[in-house]
N, C-alpha and C positions, 0 to 999 in steps of 0.2 A: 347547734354549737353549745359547748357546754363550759360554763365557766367556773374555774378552781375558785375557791374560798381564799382570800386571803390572808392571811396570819404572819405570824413574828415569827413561829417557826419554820415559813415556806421563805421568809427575806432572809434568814439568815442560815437557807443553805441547806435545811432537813437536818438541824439543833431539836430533838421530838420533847425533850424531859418539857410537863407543865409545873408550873407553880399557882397550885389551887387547882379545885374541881373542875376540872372541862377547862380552863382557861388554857387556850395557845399562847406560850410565850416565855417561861424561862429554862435558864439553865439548871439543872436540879444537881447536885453533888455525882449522884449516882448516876452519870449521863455514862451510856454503852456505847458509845460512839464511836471512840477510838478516834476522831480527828481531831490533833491541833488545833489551839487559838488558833492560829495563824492560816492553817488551811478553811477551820472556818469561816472567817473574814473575809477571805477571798473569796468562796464562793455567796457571800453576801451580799460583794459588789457586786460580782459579776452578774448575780440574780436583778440588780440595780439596774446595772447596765442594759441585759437582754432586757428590761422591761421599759427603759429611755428608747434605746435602739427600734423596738414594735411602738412604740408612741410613733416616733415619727416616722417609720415607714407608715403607718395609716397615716398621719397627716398632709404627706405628702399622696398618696393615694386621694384622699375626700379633698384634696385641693386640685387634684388634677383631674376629680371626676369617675375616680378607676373604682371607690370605694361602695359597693351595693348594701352595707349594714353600717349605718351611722354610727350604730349602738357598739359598734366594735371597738372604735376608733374612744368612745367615750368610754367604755369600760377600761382601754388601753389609756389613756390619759390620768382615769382615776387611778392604774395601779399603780404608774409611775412614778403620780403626786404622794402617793400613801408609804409607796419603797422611799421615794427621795428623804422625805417626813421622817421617815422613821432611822432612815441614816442619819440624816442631820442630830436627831436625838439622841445617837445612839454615841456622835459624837463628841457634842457637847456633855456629855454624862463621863465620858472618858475622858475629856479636858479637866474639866472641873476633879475631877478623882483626881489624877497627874496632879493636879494641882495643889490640891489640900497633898497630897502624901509629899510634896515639897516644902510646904510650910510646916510638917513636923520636925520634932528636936532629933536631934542624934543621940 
């Protein structure tokens, strides 16, 4: 079995531009993307989701006994915790923005 790498660019959807050498994770100006905020937000979640959703089918597997790779079940748990993580951040950074740009003057 072979396990993806995780990165900021695989949570929010296959977003590729880096900001810095080798680093996965931002949005670069020059993004060839063609998709919408919006569309890519959504496949952010949903990349969220499918990765809650495999948490707990393994959990419910190693609790019923069906699961033959522990380490499956634990790799699915850390991704879940690391996507959850990094929504949660992703939201809070978006609040906080929304916020300051309402405390400014007209």
């Amino acid at each position: 079995m072979s396990i993806a790498p995780i990165s900021f660019a695989g949570a929010l959807g296959g977003v590729t531009k880096a900001a810095g050498a080798g680093a996965a994770g931002g949005v670069g100006a020059g993004s060839d993307s063609g998709a919408s905020f919006g569309s890519i937000l959504a496949q952010g979640l949903q990349s969220l989701q499918n990765a809650q959703t495999k948490q707990d089918t393994l959990a419910v597997q190693a609790a019923t006994g069906d699961l033959t790779n522990v380490h499956d079940y634990t790799v699915a748990a850390a991704e879940a915790k690391l996507a959850t993580s990094l929504t949660v951040a992703l939201r809070d950074k978006a609040v906080g923005a929304f916020n300051e740009i309402m405390r400014m003057q007209a």
